[in-house]
C-alpha positions in Angstrom: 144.0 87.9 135.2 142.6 89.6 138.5 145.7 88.7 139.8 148.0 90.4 137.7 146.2 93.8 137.4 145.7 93.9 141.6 149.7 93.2 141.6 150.7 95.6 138.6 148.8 98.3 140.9 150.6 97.8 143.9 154.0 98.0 141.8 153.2 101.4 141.0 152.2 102.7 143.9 155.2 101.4 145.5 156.8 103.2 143.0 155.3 106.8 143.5 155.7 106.0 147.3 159.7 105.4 146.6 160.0 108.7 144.9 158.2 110.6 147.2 160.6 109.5 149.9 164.1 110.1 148.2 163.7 114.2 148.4 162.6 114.0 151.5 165.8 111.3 153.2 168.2 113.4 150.7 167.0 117.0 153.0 167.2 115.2 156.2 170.5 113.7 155.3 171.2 117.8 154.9 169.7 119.2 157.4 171.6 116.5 160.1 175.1 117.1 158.1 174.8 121.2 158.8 173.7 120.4 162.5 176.7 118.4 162.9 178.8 121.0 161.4 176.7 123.8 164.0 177.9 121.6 166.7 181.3 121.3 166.3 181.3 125.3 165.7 178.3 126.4 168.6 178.3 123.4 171.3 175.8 122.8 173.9 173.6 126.0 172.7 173.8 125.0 169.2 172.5 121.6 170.1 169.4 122.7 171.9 168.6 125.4 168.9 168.9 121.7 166.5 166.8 119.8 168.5 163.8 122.7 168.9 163.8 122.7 165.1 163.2 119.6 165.0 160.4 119.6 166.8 156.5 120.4 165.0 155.8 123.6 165.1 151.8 124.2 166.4 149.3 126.2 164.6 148.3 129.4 166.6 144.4 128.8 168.0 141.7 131.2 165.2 140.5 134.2 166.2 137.0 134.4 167.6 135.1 137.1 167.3 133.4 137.7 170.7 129.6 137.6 170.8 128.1 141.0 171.9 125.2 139.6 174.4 122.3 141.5 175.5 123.6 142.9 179.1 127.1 144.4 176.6 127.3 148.2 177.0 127.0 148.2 173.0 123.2 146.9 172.9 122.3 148.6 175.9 120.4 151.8 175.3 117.3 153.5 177.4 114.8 156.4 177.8 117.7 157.8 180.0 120.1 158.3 176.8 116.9 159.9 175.4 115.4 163.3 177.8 112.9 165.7 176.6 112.0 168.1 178.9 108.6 168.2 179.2 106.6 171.8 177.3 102.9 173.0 178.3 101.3 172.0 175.0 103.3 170.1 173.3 103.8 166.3 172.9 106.7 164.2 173.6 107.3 160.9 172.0 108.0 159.6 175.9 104.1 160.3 176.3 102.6 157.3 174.2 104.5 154.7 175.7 105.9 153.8 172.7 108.1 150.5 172.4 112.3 150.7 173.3 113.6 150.2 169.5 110.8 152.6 168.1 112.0 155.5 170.5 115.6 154.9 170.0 115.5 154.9 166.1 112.9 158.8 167.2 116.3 159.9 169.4 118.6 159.1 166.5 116.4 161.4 164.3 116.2 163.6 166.4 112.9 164.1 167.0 111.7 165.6 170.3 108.5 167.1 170.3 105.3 165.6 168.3 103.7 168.1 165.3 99.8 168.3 165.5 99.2 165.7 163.4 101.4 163.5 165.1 99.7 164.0 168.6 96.4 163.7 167.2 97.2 160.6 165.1 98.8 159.0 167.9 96.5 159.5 170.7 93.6 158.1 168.5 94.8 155.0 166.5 97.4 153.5 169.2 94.1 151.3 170.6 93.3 150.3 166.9 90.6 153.1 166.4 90.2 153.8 162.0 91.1 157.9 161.6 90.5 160.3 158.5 93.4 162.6 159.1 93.4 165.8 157.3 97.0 167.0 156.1 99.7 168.3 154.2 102.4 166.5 153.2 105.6 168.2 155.3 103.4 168.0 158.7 104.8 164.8 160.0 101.4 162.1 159.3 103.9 160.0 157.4 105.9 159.3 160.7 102.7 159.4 162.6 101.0 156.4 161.0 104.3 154.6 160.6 105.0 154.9 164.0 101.5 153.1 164.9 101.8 150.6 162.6 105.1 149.3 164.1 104.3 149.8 167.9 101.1 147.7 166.6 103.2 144.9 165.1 105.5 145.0 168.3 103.1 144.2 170.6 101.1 141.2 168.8 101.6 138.2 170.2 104.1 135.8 169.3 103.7 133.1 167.1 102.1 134.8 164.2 105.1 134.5 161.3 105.3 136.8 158.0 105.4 134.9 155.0 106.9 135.6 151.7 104.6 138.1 149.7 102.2 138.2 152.8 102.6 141.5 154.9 100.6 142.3 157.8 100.5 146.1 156.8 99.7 148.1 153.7 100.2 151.7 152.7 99.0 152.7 149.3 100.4 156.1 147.7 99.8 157.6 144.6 103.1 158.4 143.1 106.3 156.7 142.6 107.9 159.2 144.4 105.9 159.7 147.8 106.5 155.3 147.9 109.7 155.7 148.2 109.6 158.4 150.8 107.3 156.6 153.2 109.7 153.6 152.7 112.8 155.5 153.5 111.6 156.9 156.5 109.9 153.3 157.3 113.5 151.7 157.4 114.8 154.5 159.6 112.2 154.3 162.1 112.0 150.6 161.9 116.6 150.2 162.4 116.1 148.7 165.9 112.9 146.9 165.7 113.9 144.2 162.4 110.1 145.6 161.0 111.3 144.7 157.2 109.5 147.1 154.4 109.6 147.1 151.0 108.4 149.5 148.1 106.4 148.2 145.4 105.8 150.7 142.4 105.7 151.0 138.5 107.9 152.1 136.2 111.2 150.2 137.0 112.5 147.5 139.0 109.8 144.7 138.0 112.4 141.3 138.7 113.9 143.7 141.6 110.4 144.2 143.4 109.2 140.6 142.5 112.4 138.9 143.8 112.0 141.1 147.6 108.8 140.0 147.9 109.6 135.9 147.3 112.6 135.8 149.1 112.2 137.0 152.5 109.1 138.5 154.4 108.2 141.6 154.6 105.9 143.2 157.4 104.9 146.3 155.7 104.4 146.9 152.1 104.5 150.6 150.5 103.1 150.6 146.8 101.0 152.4 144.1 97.9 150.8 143.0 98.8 149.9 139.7 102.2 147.9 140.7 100.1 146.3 143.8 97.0 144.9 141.4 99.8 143.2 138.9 101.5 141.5 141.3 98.4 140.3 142.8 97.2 138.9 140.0 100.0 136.8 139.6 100.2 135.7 142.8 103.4 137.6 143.9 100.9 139.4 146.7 98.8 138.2 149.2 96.4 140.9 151.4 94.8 138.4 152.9 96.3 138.9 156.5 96.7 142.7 156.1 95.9 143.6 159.9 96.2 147.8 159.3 95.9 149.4 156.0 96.9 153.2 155.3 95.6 155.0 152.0 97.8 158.2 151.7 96.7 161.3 149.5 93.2 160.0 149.3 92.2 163.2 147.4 94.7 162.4 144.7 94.2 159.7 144.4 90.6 160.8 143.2 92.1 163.0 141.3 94.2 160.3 139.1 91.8 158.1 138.6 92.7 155.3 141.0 89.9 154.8 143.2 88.8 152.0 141.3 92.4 149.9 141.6 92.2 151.1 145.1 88.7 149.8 145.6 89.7 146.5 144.5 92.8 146.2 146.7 90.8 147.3 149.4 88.2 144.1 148.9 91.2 141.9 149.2 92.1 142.1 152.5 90.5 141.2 155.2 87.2 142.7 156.4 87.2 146.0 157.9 85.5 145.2 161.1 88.9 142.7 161.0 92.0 145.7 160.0 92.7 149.1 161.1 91.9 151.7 158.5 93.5 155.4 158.7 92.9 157.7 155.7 95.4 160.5 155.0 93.9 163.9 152.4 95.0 166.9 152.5 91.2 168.0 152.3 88.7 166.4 152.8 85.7 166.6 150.2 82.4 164.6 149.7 83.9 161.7 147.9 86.4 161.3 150.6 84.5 160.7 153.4 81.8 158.3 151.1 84.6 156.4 150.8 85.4 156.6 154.3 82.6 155.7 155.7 82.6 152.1 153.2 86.3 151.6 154.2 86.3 152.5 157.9 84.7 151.5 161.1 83.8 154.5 163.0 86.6 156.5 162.5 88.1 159.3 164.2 88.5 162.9 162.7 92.2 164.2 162.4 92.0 167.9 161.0 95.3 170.2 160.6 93.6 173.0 158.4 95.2 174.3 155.2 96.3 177.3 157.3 97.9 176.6 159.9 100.7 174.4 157.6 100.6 178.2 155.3 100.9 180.7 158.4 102.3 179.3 161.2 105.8 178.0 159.3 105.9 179.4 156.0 106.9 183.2 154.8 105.0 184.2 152.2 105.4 186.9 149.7 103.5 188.0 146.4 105.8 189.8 143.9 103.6 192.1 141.6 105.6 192.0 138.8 105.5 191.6 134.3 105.9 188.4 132.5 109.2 189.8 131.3 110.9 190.8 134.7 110.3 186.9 136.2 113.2 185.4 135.1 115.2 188.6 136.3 114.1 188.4 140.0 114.1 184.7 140.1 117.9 184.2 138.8 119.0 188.1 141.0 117.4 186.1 143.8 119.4 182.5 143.4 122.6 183.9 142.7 122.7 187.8 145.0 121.5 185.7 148.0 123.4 182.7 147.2 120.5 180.0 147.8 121.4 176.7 147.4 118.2 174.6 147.6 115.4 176.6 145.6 112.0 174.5 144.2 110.7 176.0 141.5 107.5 175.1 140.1 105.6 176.4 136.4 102.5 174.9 135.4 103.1 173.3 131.8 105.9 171.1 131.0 107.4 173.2 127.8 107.6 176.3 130.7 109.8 173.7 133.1 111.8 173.1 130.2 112.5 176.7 128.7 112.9 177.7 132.3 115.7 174.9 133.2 117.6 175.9 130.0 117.7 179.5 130.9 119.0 178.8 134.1 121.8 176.3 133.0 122.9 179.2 130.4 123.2 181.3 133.2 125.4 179.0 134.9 123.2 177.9 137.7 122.9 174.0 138.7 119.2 172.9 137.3 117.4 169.8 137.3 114.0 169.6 135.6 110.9 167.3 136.6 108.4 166.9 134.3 106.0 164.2 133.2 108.1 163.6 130.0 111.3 162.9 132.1 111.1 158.9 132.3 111.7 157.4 136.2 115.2 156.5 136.2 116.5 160.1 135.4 113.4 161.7 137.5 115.3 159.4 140.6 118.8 160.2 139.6 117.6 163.8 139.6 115.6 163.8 143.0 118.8 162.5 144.7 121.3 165.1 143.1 118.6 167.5 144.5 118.3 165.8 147.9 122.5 165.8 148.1 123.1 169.3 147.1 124.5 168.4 143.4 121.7 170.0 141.9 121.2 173.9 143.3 117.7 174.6 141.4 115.0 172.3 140.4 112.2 173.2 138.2 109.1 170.7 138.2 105.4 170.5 137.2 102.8 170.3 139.5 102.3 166.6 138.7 106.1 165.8 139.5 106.6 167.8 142.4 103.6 166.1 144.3 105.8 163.6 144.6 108.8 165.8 146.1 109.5 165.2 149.9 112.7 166.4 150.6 113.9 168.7 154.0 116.0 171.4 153.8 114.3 173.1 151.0 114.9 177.0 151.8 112.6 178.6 149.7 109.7 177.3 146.7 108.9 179.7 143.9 105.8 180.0 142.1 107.1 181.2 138.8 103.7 181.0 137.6 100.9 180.6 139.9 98.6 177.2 140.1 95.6 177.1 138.3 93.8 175.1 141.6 94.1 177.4 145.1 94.9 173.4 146.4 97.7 173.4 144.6 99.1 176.5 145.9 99.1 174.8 149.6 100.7 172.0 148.1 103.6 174.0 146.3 104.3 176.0 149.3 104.4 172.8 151.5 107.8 171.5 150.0 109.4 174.4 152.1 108.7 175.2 156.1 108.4 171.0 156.4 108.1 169.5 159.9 107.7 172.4 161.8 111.1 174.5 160.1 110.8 177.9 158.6 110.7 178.3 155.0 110.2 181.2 152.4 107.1 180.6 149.3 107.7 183.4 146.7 105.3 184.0 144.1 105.2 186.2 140.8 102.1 187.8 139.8 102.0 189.1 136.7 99.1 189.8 133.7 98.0 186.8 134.4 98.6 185.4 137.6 96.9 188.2 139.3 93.7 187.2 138.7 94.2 183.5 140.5 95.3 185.4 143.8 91.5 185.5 145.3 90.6 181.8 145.0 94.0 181.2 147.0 93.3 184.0 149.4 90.4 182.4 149.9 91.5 178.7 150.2 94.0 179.6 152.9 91.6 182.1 154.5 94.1 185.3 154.7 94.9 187.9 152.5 98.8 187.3 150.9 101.9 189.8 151.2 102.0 191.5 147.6 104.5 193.9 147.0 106.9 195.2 144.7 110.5 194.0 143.7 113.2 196.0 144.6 115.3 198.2 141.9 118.1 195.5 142.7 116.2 192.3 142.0 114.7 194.1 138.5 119.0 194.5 136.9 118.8 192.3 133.9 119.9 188.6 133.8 123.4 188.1 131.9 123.3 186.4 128.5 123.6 183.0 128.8 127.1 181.7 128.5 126.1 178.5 127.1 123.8 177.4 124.3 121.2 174.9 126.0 118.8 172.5 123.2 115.8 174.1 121.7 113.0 173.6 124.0 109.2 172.8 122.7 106.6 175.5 123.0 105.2 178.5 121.5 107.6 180.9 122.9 110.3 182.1 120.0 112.3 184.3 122.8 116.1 182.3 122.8 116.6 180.6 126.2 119.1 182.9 128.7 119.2 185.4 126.0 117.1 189.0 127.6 115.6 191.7 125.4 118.2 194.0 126.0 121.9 193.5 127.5 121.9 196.8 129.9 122.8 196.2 133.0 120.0 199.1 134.5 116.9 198.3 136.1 113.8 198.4 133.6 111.4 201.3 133.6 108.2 200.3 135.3 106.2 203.0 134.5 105.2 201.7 131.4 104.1 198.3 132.6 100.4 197.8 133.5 100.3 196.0 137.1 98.5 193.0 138.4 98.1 195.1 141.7 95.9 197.7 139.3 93.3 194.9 138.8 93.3 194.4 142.3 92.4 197.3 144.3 92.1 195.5 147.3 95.1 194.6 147.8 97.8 197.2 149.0 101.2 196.6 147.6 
């Protein structure tokens, strides 16, 4: 029976092996009847063109791509590509002998010159010392501690791997927003070097975040306290090999609450005789240097005071004015001096809100920030801001902590800050890194009175003057008809008291300046 099958088998493949030849012998039998009929027609020529048909025809060799090797003129790069004439006082980058990739990522930013913070930073922590550094944001200490933490991680010996969810380096930030900041200017600094960073925050991106951190290594982590705590407990994160650890906005973080998270993240990682610890506040109270002096090992003191960041870059001017002429200077402002990059900050969410409307009735480009707005539109926002979609943004003093974007021409206080800390903060989205900016603030019944604490703070007496006639011309009615916004005002959004297009009387307004005979408008 064996027999049989094995031999009806090899009947049909002889069969499929018969008619697989017969198309084949009946187009050679074709091909060799038009040769002959090409020969008797061409000749010898004709003969020699048959016979090269005939033969195989050769697959061309695959392109390779050739390797770029380390002595090709496209990998090369030195300090030569890369001068900076020296300046009596100021620091270069070129005088901290910093690694090759770190100062070739600096000349693609362009950065020349250090800030203050940046020399003083620098020229204490690059041997490992702890520092409390005293700052604003917009003075450089972001690139000042990344910088240290790479050329750190550059020059440890070999050997030492990064595992998944294990980074050598931590930075803890308050806010969403500041995380992703620090981590964006991580990965520019870091594009020659292969540092790997990731962000780690709440709010969005759980499976995102978790899957960065299991898949490949990362060397420095950036994350809010909160997000950082969760994913330790579950094993996602491991501190145990952190070898320097930066804690960013230590005063806010006070002020939110998150000392204790950051306490216990802190007694996660290794000892502090065994990590580098720099602390970043923009002032530094009591409680920040208690908690300095648990966390650090003889640190080093890192002061930029409040002043300097207010005087030296930023322009700033005090517009005694009413409640009711705000909204008139602010929007004769945007549009007669066609600014294209204007922060505007208010101090409760329902003013943001009435505020944004008005200025989207009038036409004008207006984001709002606020701690209602949920993350995903407060991102989609911030970017639209950051690539000139959006012309005005209007944000609460919570939100806008968290704003750190350059080219920001001017920053209006519509209504003053209730904290003279805040003030320094406001004013610091503008002027950033060194660069001129303008901080224009309205004074009005109420305002007035908060002017001395901030006088004080900043330890110089502020600009106040009046607006000019052309500033006070009423705002047009709104051309659109934005939603209903909460609060106790009932005045309709973009719609003024009166629709003249003359300046308003001032003589029957009582002004701030009147309460404050000291100062000389």
């Amino acid at each position: 029976m064996f027999n049989k099958i094995v031999s009806f088998v090899r009947d049909k493949l002889k069969g499929l092996d018969r008619r697989a030849r017969r198309p084949m012998e009946g187009q050679t039998k074709a091909n060799a009847n038009s040769g002959q009929k090409n020969v008797k027609n061409s000749g010898p020529s004709a003969r020699d063109s048959q016979a090269d048909t005939s033969l195989p025809l050769s697959t061309p060799p695959k392109y390779r791509r050739p390797k770029i090797t380390k002595n090709s003129p496209k990998a090369a790069w030195d300090l030569g590509k890369f001068e900076v004439l020296p300046i009596e006082g100021k620091s270069r980058f070129h005088d901290f002998d910093l690694p090759l990739p770190i100062m070739h990522a600096i000349a693609d930013l362009g950065f020349q010159y250090c800030t203050p913070i940046q020399t003083m930073t620098l020229t204490g922590t690059m041997s490992g010392t702890d520092a409390i550094g005293q700052a604003q944001t917009g003075t450089g200490k972001t690139a000042a501690f990344l910088i240290s933490i790479m050329t750190r991680l550059l020059r440890e010996t070999p050997g030492n791997e990064v595992k998944n969810g294990r980074p050598k380096a931590l930075v803890i930030a308050p806010t969403r927003e500041l995380v992703m900041q620090i981590t964006k200017d991580g990965q520019a600094l870091s594009t020659y070097s292969g540092i790997k960073m990731a962000a780690v925050f709440g709010g969005m991106d759980y499976e995102k975040q978790q899957q960065v951190l299991e898949r490949s290594p990362v060397d420095i982590l950036v994350a809010t306290p909160g997000r950082l705590l969760d994913f330790q407990h579950r094993g996602i994160v491991d501190l145990s090999k952190i070898q320097v650890m930066v804690i960013d906005e230590a005063d806010r973080m006070l002020d939110m609450g998150f000392i204790p998270d950051v306490r216990k993240i802190v007694n996660s990682t290794p000892p502090k005789e065994k990590r580098q610890t720099l602390m970043f506040s923009a002032t530094i109270t009591p409680e920040v240097r208690h908690l300095a002096s648990q966390w650090c090992v003889n640190p080093i003191n890192v002061e930029i005071a409040p002043e300097q960041v207010a005087v030296d870059t930023i322009q700033q001017i005090v517009y005694l004015t009413t409640t009711e002429e705000k909204y008139d200077i602010l929007y004769n402002m945007i549009v007669g001096r066609n600014l294209d990059k204007v922060l505007v900050f208010a101090n409760r969410r329902f003013e943001t809100q009435r505020l944004a409307d008005r200025l989207i009735s009038n036409n004008i480009s207006c984001g709002m920030l606020s701690g209602e707005v949920d993350q995903k539109k407060r991102m989609i926002t911030l970017e639209r801001f950051r690539n000139g979609q959006v012309k005005v943004l209007v944000a609460t003093d919570v939100a806008g902590r968290g704003i750190h974007i350059d080219g920001i021409s001017h920053v209006f206080n519509y209504t003053l800050p209730y904290e003279a800390e805040d003030y320094v903060h406001r004013i610091g989205r503008t002027g950033r890194a060194g660069h001129d900016g303008i901080a224009i603030s309205f004074a009005d019944e109420d305002g007035a009175f908060y002017l001395p604490a901030i006088e004080a703070y900043i330890g110089r007496a502020l600009h106040c003057v009046q607006p000019d006639e052309a500033l006070l011309v009423r705002a047009p009615r709104g051309t659109t008809s934005p939603p209903k916004s909460p609060g106790p005002s009932t005045a309709k959004p973009g719609r003024p008291n009166s629709s003249s297009g003359r300046p308003r009387s001032r003589s029957s307004s009582a002004r701030p300046g009147q309460r404050r005979p000291s100062v000389k408008p």
